[in-house]
Structure formats: C-alpha cells, structure tokens
KOLLUMGU-915199 format. One record per residue (C-alpha): x, y, z negated. Coordinates in nm, 2 decimals, decimal comma. Example, Ala and Ser with C-alpha at 12.3 -4.5 7.8 and 13.67 -1.06 7.14 Angstrom:
<pts>
+--------+--------+--------+
!      u !      v !      w !
+--------+--------+--------+
!   1,23 !  -0,45 !  -0,78 !
!   1,37 !  -0,11 !  -0,71 !
+--------+--------+--------+
</pts>
This chain:
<pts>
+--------+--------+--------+
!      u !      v !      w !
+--------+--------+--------+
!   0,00 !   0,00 !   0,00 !
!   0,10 !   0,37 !   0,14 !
!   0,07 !   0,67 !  -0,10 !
!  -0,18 !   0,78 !   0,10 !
!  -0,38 !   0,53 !   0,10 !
!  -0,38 !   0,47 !  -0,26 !
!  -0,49 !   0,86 !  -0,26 !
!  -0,76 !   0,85 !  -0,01 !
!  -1,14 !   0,86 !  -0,07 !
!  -1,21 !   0,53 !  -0,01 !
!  -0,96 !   0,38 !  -0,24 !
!  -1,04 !   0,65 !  -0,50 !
!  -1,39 !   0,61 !  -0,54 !
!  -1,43 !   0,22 !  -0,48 !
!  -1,48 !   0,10 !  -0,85 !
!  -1,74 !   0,40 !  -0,94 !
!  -1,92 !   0,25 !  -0,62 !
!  -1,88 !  -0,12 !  -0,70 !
!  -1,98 !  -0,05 !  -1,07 !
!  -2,30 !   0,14 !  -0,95 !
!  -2,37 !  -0,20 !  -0,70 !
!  -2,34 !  -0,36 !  -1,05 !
!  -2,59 !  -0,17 !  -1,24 !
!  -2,84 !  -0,18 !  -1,01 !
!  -2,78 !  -0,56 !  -0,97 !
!  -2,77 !  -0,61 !  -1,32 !
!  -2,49 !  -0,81 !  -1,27 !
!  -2,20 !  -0,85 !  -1,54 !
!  -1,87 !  -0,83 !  -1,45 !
!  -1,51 !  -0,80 !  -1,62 !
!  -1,27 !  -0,52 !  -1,54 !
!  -1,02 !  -0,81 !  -1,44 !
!  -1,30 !  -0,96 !  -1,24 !
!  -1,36 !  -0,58 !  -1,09 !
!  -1,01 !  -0,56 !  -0,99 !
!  -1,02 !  -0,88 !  -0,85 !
!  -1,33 !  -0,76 !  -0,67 !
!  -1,09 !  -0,45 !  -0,55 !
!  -0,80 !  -0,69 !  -0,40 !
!  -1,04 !  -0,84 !  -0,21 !
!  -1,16 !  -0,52 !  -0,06 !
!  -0,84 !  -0,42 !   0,06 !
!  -0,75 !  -0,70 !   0,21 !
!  -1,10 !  -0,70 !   0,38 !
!  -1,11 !  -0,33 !   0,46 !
!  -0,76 !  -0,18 !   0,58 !
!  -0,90 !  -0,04 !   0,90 !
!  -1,19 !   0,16 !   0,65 !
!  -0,89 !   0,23 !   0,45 !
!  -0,66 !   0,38 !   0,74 !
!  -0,92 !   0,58 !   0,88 !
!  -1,01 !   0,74 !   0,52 !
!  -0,62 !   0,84 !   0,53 !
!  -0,64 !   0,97 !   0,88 !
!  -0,96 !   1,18 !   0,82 !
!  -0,85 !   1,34 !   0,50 !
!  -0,47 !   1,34 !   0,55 !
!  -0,47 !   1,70 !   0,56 !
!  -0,56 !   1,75 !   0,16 !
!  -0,37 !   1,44 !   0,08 !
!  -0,04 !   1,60 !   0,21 !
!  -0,12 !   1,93 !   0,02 !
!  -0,17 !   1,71 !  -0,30 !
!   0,12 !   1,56 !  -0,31 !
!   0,30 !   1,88 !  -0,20 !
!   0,13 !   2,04 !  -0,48 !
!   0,23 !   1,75 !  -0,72 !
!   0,60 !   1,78 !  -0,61 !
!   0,61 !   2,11 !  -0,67 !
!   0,50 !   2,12 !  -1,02 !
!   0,76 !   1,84 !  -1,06 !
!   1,05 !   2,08 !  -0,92 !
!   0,87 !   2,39 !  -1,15 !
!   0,90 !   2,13 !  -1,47 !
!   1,26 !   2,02 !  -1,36 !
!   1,42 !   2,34 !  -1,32 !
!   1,23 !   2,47 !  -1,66 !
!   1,51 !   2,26 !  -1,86 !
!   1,18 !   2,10 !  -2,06 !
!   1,29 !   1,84 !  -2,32 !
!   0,98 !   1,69 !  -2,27 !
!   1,06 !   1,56 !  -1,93 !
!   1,37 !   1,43 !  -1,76 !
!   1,42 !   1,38 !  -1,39 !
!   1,78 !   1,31 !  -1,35 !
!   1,89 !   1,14 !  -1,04 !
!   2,22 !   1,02 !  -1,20 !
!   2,07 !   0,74 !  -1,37 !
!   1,88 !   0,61 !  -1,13 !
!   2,14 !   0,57 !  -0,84 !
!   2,08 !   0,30 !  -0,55 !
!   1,77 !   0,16 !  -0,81 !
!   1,59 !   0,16 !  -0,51 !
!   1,77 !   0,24 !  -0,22 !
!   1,71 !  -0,11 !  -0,05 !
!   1,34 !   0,00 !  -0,01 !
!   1,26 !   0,32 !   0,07 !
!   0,88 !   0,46 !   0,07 !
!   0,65 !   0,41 !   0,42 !
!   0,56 !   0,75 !   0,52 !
!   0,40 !   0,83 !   0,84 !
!   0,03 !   0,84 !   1,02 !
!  -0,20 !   0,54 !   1,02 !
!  -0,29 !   0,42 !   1,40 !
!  -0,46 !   0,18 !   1,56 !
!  -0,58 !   0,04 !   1,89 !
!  -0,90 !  -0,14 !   1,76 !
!  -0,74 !  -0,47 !   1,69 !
!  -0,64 !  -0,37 !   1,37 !
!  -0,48 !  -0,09 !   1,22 !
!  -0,13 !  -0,01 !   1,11 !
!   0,13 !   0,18 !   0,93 !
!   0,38 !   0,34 !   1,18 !
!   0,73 !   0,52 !   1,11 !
!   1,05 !   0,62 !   1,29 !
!   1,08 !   0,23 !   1,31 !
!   0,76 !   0,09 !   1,43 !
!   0,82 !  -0,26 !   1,32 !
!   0,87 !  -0,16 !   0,99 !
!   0,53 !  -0,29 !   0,81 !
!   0,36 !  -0,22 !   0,47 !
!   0,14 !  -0,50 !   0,37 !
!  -0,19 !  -0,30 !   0,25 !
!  -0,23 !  -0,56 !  -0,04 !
!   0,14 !  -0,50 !  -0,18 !
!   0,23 !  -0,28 !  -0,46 !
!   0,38 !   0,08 !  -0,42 !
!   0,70 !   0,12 !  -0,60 !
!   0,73 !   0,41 !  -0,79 !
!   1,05 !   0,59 !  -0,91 !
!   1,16 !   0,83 !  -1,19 !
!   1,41 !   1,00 !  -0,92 !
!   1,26 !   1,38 !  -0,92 !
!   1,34 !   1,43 !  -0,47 !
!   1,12 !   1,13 !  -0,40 !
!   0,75 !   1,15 !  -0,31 !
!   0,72 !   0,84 !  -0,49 !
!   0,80 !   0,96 !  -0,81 !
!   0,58 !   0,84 !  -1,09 !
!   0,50 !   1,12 !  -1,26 !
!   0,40 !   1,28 !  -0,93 !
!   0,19 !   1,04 !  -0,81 !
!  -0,04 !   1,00 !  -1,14 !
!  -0,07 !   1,33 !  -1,09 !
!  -0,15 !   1,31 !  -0,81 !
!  -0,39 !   1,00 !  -0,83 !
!  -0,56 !   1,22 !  -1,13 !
!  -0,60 !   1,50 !  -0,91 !
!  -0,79 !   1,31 !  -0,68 !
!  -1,02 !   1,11 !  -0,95 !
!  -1,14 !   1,44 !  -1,05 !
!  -1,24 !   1,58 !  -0,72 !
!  -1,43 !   1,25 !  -0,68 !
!  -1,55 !   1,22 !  -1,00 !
!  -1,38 !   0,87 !  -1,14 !
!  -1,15 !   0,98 !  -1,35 !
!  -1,40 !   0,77 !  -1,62 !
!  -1,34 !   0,49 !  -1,44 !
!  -1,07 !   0,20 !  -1,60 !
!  -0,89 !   0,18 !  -1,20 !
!  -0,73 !  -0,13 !  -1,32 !
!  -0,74 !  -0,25 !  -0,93 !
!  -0,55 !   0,04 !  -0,83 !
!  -0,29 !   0,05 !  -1,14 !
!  -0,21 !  -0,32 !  -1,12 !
!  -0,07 !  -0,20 !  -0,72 !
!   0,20 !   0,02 !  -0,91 !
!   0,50 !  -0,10 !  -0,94 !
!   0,69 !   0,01 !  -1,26 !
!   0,93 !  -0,21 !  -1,33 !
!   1,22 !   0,02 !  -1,21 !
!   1,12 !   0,29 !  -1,43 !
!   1,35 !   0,34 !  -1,72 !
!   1,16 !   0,68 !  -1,83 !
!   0,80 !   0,73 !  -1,90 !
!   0,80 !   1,07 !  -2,14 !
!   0,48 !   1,26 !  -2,08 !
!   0,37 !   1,10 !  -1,81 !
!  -0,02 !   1,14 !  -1,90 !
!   0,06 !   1,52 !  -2,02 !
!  -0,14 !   1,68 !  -1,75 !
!  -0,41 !   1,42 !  -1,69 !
!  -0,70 !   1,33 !  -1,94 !
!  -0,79 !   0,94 !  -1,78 !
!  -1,01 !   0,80 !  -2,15 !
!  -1,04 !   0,47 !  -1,99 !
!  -0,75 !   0,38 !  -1,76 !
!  -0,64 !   0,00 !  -1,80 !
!  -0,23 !  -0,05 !  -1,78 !
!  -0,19 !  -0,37 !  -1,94 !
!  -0,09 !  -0,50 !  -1,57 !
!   0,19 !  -0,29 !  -1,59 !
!   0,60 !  -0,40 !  -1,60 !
!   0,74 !  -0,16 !  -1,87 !
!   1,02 !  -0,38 !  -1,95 !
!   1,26 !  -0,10 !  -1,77 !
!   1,15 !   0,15 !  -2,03 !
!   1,37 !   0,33 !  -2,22 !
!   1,19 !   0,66 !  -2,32 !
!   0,83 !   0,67 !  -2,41 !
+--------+--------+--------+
</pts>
C-alpha cells in the first residue's frame, strides 16, 4: 500500500461505512474480524482504490506537504519533545525506498507506476514508515496526516485497526509525541511492532 492510498477517501472512510452495514444488519462483529473484513476489501477493490487516489490526489499532495512542513517547522524549533535526527537512522531503510508516483490503468487492472515501471507495490502489503525527518514516509507525518484526513471525513472515532495493522513500525526506534497533535479516542495499535523502540 502507497501513501496515497492509505490517505484517500475510500480507504479512510471504509470501516465507518462497513460498521454502519453492521448496524443496520444487526450483525455482530469484532474489530479483528472488521479488519479482517478490510483486507479483504483491498485486495477486492484496488482499482476503486486507485481511482479514489487519482480523483483526490490533488488534496492528498497538499496534506502531506502540509504535514512535512510542520515536521520541518518542529525540527528546526530545537523542541525536546521531538527528535528527527537522520544520523541514527542511516541505511535503516535504504534497501526499500517509498513508491511515489500516479495510479494508472488500462481497464485490466490498475497499477502503481514510477520512474521504473516494473517496480510494483502490492496494495495488500504494509507501508514502511521511518523516523528519518526528509522522508515523506515519516511516521510522525503520516499519522498526521492519516488524522487530518479522518477528521475531514468524519472517522476519527473509528478504532482503524485495518489500516494501522498496514504500518510498518518495526524500524522505528523513536516514537515521542507522536499522538501530540491528533486526538484518535479509539484507535487500535496492538498489531503494531514496537520492538525497535527506544523513546516513548
């Protein structure tokens, strides 16, 4: 899974829409079972998926821009409550670099396309995050960014344990503050690889 498709609509508001299917069924469900529910969608739905990217890539782009920027802002303020240094996170990650690039398709099925074509994200996979500040795939930017995007669609009451269980975490070694400007009461992490931790 892309960024952006982790950010777009579709992906943002499936569980508040599968939850209110539930309801009105009267039908009982887990939040593992839910999330279950969820990685069957995906898999099901990646040309849905792409084109919620494609139509809204426009604000998705000025999210995360937005998001970086505050990073930047907060790494340049010298705040002890947050550390983005670089230095400690050298070649973590360098054998897999983010997919960035437009969704297309030719009606067969839809795909991810870069600088190298062949290059392939599996839509089911897990986006690896990072702690390193220059990267778009920084964590702290995208839960911001993921927050920002719950409360224009109005989910941010929603557990997303579907979507959090596609984050990888297990490089990051630094986790201080990393709810500070996001107010998610139900969110469900306990999918989540933390064994990299260091600061809380």
């Amino acid at each position: 899974m892309t960024l952006e498709q982790l950010l777009c609509p579709a992906v943002i508001t499936w569980e508040k829409n599968f939850r209110q299917h539930l309801n009105e069924s009267n039908i009982t469900m887990s939040d593992d079972e839910i999330a279950d529910e969820f990685d069957k969608w995906l898999a099901e739905n990646e040309e849905l998926i792409n084109k919620s990217v494609n139509d809204n890539i426009e604000h998705i782009n000025e999210v995360i821009n937005r998001n970086m920027n505050k990073l930047h802002a907060l790494n340049e303020s010298g705040d002890s409550m947050f550390s983005f240094d670089d230095d400690d996170f050298i070649d973590m990650d360098a054998e897999e670099k983010p997919i960035t690039g437009e969704v297309e398709g030719d009606g067969e099925g839809e795909h991810i396309t870069d600088e190298t074509p062949e290059t392939k994200l599996d839509i089911t996979g897990n986006l690896i995050l990072t702690n390193k500040k220059d990267e778009k795939n920084n964590i702290f930017g995208v839960i911001n960014e993921f927050y920002d995007e719950c409360v224009e669609e109005g989910t941010q009451e929603m557990t997303h344990k579907g979507i959090f269980r596609h984050m990888d975490v297990s490089r990051i070694k630094d986790m201080s503050a990393l709810f500070a400007f996001t107010d998610f009461p139900n969110i469900d992490l306990s999918s989540w690889n933390t064994g990299s931790v260091k600061t809380m």
